[in-house]
NULOKE-128343 format. One record per residue (C-alpha): x, y, z; residue in one letter; chain; residue number from 1. Coordinates in nm, 4 decimals, m for minus. Example, Ala and Ser with C-alpha at 12.3 -4.5 7.8 and 13.67 -1.06 7.14 Angstrom:
(rec (1.2300, m0.4500, 0.7800), "A", "A", 1),
(rec (1.3670, m0.1060, 0.7140), "S", "A", 2),
END
This chain:
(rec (4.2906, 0.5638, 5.8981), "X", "A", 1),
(rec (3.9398, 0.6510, 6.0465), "X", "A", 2),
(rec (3.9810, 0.9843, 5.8611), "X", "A", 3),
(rec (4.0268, 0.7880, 5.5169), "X", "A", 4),
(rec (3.7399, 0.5429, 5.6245), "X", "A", 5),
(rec (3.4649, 0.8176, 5.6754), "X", "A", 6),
(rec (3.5443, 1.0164, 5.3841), "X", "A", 7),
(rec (3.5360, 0.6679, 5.1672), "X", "A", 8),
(rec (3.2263, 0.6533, 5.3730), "X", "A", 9),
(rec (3.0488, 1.0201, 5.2702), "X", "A", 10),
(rec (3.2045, 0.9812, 4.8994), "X", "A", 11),
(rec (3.0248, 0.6556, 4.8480), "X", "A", 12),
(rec (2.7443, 0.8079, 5.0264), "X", "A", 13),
(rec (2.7399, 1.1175, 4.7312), "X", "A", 14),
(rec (2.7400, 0.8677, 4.4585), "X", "A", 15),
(rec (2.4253, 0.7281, 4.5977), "X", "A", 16),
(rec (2.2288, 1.0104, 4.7514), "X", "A", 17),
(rec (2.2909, 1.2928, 4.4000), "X", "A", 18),
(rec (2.1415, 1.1149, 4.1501), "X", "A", 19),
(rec (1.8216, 1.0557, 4.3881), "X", "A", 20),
(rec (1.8435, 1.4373, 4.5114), "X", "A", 21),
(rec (1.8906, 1.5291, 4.1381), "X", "A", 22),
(rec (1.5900, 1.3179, 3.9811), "X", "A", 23),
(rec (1.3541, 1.4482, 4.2825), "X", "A", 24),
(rec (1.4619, 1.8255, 4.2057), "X", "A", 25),
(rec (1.4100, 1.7508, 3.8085), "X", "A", 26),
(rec (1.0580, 1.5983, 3.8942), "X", "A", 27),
(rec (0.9313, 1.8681, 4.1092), "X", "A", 28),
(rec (1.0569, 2.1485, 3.8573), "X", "A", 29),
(rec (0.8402, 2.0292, 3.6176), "X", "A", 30),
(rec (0.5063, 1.9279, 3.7898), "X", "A", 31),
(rec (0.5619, 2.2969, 3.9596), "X", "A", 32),
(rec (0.5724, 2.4243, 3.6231), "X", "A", 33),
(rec (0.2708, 2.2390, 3.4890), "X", "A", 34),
(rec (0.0505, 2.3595, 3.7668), "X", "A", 35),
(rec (0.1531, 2.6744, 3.7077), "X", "A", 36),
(rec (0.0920, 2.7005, 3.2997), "X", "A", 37),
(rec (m0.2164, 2.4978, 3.3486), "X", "A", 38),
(rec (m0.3670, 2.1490, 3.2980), "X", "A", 39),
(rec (m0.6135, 2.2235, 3.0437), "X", "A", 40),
(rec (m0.6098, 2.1046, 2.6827), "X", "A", 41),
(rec (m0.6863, 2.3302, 2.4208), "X", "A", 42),
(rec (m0.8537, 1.9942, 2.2344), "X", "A", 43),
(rec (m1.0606, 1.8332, 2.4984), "X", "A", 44),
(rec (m0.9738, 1.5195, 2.6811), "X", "A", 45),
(rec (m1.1622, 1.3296, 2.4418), "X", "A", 46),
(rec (m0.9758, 1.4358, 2.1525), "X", "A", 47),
(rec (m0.8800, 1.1226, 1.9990), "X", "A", 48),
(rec (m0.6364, 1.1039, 1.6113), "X", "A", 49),
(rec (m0.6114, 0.8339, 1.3541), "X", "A", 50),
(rec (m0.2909, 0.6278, 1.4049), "X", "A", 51),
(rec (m0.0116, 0.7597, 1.1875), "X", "A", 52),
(rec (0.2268, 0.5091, 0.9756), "X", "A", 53),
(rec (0.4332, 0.3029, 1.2373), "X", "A", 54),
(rec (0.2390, 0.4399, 1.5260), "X", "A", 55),
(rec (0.3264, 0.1524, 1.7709), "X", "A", 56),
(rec (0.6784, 0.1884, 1.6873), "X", "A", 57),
(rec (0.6944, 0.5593, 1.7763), "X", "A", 58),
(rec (0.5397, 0.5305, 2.0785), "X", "A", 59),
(rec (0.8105, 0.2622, 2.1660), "X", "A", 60),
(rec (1.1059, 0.4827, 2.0271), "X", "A", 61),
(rec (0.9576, 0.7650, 2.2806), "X", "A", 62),
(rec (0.9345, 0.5829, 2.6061), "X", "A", 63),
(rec (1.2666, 0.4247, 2.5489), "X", "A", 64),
(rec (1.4207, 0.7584, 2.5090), "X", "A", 65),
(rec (1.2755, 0.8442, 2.8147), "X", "A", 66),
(rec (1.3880, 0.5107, 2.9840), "X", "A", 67),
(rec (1.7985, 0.5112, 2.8028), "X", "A", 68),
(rec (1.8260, 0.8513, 2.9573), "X", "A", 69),
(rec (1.7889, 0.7443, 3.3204), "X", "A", 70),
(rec (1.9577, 0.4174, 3.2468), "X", "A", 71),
(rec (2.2585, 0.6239, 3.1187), "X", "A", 72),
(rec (2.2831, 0.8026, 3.4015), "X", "A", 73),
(rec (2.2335, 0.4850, 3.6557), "X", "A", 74),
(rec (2.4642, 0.2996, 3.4673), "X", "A", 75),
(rec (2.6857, 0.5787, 3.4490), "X", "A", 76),
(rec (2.7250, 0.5793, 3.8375), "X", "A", 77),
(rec (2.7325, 0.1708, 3.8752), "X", "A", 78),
(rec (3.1035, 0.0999, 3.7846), "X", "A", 79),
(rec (3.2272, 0.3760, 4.0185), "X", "A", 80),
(rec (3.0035, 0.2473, 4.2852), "X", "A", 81),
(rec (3.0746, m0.0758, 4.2660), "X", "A", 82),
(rec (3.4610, m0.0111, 4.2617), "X", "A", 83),
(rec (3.4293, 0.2237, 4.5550), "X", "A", 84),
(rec (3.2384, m0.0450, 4.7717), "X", "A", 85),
(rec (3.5215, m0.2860, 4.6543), "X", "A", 86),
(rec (3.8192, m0.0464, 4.7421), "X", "A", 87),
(rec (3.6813, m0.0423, 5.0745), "X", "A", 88),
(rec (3.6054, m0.3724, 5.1479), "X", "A", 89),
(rec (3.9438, m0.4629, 4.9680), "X", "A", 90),
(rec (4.1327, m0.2340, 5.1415), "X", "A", 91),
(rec (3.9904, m0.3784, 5.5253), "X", "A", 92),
(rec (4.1677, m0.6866, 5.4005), "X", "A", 93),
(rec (4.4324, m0.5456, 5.2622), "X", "A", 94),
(rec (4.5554, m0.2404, 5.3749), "X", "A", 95),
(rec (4.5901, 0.0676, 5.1356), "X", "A", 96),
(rec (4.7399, m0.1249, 4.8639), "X", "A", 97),
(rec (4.8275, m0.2198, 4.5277), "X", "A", 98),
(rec (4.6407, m0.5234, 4.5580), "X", "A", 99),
(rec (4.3612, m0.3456, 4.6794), "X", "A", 100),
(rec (4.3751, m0.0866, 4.4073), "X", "A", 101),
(rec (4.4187, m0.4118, 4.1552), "X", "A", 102),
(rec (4.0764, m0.5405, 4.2834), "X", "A", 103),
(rec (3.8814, m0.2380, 4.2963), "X", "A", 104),
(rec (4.0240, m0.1462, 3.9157), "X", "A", 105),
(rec (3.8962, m0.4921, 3.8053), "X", "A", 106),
(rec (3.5718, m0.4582, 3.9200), "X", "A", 107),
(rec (3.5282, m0.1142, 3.8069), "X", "A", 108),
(rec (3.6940, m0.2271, 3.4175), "X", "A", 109),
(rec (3.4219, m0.5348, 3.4679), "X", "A", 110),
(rec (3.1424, m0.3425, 3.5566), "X", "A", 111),
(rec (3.1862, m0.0854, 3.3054), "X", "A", 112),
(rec (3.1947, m0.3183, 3.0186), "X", "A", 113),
(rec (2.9075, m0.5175, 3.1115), "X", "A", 114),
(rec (2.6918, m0.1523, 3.1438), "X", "A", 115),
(rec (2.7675, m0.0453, 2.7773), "X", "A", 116),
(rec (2.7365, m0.3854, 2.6436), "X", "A", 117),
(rec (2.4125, m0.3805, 2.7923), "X", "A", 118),
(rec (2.3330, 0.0132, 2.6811), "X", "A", 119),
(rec (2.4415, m0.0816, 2.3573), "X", "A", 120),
(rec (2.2202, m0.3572, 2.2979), "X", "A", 121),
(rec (1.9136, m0.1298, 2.3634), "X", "A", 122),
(rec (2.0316, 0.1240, 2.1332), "X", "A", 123),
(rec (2.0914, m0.0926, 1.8190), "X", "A", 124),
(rec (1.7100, m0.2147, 1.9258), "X", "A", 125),
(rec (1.6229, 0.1397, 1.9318), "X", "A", 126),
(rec (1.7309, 0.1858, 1.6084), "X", "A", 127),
(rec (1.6047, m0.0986, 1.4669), "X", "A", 128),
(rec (1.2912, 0.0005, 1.5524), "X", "A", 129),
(rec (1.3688, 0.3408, 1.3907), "X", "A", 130),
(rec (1.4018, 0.1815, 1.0792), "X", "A", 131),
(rec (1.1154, m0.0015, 1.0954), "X", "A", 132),
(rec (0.9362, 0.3266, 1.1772), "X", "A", 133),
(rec (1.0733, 0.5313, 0.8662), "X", "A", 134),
(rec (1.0223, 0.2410, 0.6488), "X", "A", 135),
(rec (0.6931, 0.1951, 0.7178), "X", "A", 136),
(rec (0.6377, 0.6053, 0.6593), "X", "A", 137),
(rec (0.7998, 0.5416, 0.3400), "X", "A", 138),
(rec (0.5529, 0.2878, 0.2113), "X", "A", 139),
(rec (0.2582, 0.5309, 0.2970), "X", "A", 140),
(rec (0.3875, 0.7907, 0.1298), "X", "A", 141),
(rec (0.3632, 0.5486, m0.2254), "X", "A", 142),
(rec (0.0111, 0.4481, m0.0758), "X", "A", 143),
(rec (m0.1091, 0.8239, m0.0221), "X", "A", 144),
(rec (m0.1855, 0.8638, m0.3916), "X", "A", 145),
(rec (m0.4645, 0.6157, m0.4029), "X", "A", 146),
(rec (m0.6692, 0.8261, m0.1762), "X", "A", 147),
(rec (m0.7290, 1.0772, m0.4786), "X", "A", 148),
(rec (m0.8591, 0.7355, m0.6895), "X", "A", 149),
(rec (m1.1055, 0.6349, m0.3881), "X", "A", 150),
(rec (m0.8991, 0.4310, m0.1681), "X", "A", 151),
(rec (m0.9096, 0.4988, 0.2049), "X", "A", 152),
(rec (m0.5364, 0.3773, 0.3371), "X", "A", 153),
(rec (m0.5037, 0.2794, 0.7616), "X", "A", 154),
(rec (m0.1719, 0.2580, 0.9095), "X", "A", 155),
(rec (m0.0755, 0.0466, 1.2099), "X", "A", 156),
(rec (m0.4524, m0.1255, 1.2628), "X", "A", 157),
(rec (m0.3632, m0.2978, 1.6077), "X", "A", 158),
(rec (m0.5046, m0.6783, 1.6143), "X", "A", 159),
(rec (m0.5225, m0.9283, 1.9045), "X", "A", 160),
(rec (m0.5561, m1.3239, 1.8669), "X", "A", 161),
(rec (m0.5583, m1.5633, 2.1212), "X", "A", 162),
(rec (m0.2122, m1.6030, 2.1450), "X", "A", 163),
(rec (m0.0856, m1.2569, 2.0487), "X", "A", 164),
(rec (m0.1072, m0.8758, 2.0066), "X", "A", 165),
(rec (0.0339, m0.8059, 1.6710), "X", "A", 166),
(rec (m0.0143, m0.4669, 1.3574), "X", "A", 167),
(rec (m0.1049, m0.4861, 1.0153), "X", "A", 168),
(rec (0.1441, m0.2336, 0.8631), "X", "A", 169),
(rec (m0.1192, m0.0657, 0.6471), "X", "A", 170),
(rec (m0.4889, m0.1979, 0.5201), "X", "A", 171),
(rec (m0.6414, m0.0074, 0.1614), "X", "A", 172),
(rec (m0.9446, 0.0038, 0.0695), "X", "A", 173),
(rec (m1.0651, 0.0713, m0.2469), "X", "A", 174),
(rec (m1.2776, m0.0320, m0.5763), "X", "A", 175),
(rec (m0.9583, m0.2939, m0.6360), "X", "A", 176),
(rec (m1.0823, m0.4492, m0.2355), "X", "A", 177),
(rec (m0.9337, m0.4996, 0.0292), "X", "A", 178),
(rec (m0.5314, m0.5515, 0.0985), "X", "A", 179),
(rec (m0.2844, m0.6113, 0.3800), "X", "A", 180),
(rec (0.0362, m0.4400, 0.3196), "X", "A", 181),
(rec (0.3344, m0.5543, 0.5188), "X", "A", 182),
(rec (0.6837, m0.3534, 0.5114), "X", "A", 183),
(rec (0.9738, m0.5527, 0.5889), "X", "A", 184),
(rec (1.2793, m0.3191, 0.5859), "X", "A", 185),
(rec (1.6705, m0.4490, 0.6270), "X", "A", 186),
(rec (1.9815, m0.3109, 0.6009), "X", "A", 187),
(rec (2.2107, m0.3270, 0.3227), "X", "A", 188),
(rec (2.5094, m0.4996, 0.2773), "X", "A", 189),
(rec (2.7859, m0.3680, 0.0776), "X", "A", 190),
(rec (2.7798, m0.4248, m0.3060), "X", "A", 191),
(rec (3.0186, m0.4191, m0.6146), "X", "A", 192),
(rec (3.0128, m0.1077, m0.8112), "X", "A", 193),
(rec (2.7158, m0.1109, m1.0280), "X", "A", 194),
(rec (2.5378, m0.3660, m0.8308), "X", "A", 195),
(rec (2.1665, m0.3308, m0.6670), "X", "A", 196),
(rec (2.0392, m0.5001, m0.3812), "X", "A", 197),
(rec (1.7624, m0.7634, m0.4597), "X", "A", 198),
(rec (1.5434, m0.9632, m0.2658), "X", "A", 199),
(rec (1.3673, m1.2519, m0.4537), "X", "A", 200),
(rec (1.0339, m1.3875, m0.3578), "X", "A", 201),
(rec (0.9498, m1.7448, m0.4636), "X", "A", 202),
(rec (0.6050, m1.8095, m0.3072), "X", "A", 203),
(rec (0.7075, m1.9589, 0.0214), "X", "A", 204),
(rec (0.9910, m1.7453, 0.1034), "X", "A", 205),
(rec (1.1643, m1.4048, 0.0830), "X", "A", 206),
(rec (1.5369, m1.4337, m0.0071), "X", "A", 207),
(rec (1.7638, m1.1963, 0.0645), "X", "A", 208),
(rec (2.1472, m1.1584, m0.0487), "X", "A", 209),
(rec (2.2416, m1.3559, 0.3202), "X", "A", 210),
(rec (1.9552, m1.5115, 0.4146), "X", "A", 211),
(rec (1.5914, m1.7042, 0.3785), "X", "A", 212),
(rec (1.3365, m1.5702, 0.5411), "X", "A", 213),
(rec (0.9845, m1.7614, 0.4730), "X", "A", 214),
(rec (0.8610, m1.6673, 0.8546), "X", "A", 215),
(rec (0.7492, m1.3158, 0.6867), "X", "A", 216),
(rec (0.5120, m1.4582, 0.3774), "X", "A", 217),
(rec (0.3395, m1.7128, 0.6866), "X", "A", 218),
(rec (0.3009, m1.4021, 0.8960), "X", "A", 219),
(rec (0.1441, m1.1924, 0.6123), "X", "A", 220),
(rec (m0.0927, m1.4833, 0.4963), "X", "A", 221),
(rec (m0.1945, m1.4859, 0.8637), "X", "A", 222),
(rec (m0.2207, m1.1056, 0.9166), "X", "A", 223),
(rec (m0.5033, m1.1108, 0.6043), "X", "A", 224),
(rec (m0.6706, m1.4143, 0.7568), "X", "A", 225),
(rec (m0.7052, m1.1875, 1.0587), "X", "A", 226),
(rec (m0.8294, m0.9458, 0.9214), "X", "A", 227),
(rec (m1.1313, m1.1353, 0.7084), "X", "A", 228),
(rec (m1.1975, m1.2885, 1.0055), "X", "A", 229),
(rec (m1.2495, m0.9648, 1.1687), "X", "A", 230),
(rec (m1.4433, m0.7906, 0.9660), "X", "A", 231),
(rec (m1.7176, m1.0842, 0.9110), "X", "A", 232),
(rec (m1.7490, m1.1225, 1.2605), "X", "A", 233),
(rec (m1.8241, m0.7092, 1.3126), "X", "A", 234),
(rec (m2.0085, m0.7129, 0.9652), "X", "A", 235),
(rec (m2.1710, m1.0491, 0.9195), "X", "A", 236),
(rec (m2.0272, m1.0426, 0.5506), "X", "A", 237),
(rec (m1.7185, m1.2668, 0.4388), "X", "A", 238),
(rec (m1.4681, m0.9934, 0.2046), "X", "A", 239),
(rec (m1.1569, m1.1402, 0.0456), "X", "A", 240),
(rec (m0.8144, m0.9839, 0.1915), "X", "A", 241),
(rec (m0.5023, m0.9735, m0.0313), "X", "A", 242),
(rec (m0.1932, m0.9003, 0.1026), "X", "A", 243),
(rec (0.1580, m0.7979, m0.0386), "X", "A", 244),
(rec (0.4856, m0.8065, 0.0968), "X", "A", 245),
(rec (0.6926, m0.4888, 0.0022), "X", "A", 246),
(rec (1.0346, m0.4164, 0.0873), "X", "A", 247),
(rec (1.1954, m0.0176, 0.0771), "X", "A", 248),
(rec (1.5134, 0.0218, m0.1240), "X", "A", 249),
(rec (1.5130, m0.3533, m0.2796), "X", "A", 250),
(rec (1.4612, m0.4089, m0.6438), "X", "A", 251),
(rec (1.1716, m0.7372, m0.5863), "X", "A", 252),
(rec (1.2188, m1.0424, m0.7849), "X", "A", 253),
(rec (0.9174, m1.2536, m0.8232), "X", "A", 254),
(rec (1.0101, m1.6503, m0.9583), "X", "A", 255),
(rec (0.6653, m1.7935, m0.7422), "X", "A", 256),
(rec (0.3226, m1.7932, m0.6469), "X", "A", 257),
(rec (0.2111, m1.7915, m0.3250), "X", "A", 258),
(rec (m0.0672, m2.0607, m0.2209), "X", "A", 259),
(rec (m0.1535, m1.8605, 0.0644), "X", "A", 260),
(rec (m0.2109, m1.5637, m0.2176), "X", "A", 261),
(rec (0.0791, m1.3594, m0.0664), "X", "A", 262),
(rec (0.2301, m1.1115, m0.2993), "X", "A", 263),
(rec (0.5764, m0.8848, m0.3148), "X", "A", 264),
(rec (0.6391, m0.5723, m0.4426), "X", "A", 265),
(rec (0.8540, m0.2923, m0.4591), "X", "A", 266),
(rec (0.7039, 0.0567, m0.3054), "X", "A", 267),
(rec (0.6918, 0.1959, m0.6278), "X", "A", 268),
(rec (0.5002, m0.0476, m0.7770), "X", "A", 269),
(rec (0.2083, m0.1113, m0.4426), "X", "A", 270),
(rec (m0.0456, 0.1488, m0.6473), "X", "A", 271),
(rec (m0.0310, m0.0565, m0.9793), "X", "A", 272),
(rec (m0.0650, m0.4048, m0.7872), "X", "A", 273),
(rec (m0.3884, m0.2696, m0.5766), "X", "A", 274),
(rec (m0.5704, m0.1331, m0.8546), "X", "A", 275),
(rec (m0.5334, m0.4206, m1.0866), "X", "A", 276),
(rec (m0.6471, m0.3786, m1.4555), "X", "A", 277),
(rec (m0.9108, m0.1270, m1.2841), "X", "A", 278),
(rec (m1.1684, m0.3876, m1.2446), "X", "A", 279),
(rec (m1.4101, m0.3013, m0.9430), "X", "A", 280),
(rec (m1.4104, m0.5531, m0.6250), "X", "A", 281),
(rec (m1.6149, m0.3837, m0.3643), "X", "A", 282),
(rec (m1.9036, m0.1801, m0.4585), "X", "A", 283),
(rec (m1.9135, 0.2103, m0.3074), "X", "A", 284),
(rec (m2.1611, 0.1328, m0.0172), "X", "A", 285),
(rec (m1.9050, m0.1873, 0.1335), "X", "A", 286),
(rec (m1.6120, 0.0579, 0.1111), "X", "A", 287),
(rec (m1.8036, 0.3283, 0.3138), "X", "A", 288),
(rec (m1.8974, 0.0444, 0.5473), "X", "A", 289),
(rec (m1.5980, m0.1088, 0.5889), "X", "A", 290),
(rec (m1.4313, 0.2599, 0.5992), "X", "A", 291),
(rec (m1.6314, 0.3243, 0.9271), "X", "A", 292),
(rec (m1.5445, m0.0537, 1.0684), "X", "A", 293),
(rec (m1.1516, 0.0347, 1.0100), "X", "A", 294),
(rec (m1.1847, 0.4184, 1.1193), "X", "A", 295),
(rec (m1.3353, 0.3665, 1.4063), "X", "A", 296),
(rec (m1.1170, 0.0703, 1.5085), "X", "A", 297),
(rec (m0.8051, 0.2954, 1.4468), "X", "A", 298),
(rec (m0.8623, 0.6628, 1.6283), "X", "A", 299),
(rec (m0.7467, 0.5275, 1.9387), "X", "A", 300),
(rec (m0.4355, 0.8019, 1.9504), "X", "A", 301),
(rec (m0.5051, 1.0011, 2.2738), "X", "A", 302),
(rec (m0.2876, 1.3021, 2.4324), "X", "A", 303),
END
């Protein structure tokens, strides 16, 4: 029996000490590796980009790769570790048994469900955030034509109130002024043959085919108001912000008006709604000015 006991002891003991050993090895691989290429940058340490579309979004989709791959591994490991301290305790009660077996077997089936129930709930996050990402990539590809009519088009402008840190999807500028666009992407559900997925906007609220969603046209109303705040406090100038609501892959219904001057639109249709019936808002020099406010605000992308 004290055979059995210590080599339950020195397997438990593997289970424990490899993934350590292995992690350490993996670290020290690659910092030997980096000293040994180099440090330098080729750009400068100061090198600093514009923020792409759904730059915050990215750089949460990276570090949770990063972060899911040592949690598989960990969580991996914690059924069979927790089944193998059970088994032994189990078994100084017990004997080598059935019962002991039973015990260990329920903890391990117990264990294991609650680790990929947990795993699984960060991945659908993960890819939630995914689609958010691509749909916001989308958008700017619709907005990238303006640039040729003398729009300048931000992605991702990170904000901070007194409450909260939040992103305004996208902010144009142009001779049409100033707008807020806001993508809101979902999932479809399944539809009859010939059908198309619509989402109807009534001035308060965005309805979808399941649900009501009038949190969105309250956010984007605030998300403008931000932004005019913002900009008269660095410019000592008030501008008027529009902002539009657009949603990827839906076919937009609009039945209202907005009080808070929200707007919804298809992609497709974003480039027609900023530039109006070609009337001029801002003048050339505010759109430089402004340009420089927003540009400046949003090369914050570092190495």
């Amino acid at each position: 029996m004290e055979i059995e006991e210590t080599t339950a002891f020195w397997g438990l003991g593997a289970l424990v000490i490899y993934p350590a050993l292995f992690m350490g090895a993996l670290i020290a691989f690659v910092v030997k590796n980096k000293r040994k290429r180099g440090s330098r940058r080729p750009f400068g340490d100061d090198a600093k980009l514009m923020r792409m579309p759904g730059e915050h979004l990215w750089r949460r989709i990276y570090q949770k790769d990063i972060s899911e791959m040592q949690w598989t591994v960990a969580l991996m490991l914690i059924p069979i570790i927790l089944a193998g301290v059970t088994l032994q305790i189990a078994t100084d009660h017990f004997g080598l048994s059935f019962i002991a077996l039973g015990i260990a077997l329920v903890v391990f089936l117990v264990a294991l469900f609650c680790c990929i129930a947990w795993l699984g709930r960060r991945l659908e996050r993960r890819e939630r955030e995914y689609l958010g990402f691509f749909a916001e990539r989308f958008v700017a590809d619709f907005l990238e034509p303006l640039t040729d009519k003398g729009w300048h088009i931000f992605h991702d402008m990170p904000c901070a109130s007194a409450t909260a840190s939040f992103n305004l999807d996208h902010v144009a500028i142009g001779p049409g002024g100033i707008w807020v666009v806001e993508t809101k992407a979902r999932r479809k559900g399944r539809l009859r043959r010939g059908g198309t997925a619509k989402v109807r906007f009534d001035g308060t609220k965005l309805i979808w085919p399941r649900w009501e969603d009038p949190k969105s046209v309250k956010q984007a109303a605030s998300h403008a108001s931000w932004l005019q705040d913002w900009l008269e406090a660095r410019m000592g100038k008030k501008f008027n912000v529009s902002v539009v609501l657009t949603i990827p892959g839906y076919n937009v219904e609009v039945t209202g008006t907005s009080k808070a001057g929200v707007r919804a639109a298809a992609p497709q249709d974003l480039q027609d709604m900023l530039i109006g019936q070609g009337q001029t808002v801002l003048s050339g020099e505010d759109i430089q000015l402004i340009r420089l406010q927003l540009a400046n605000h949003c090369r914050d992308v570092v190495y």
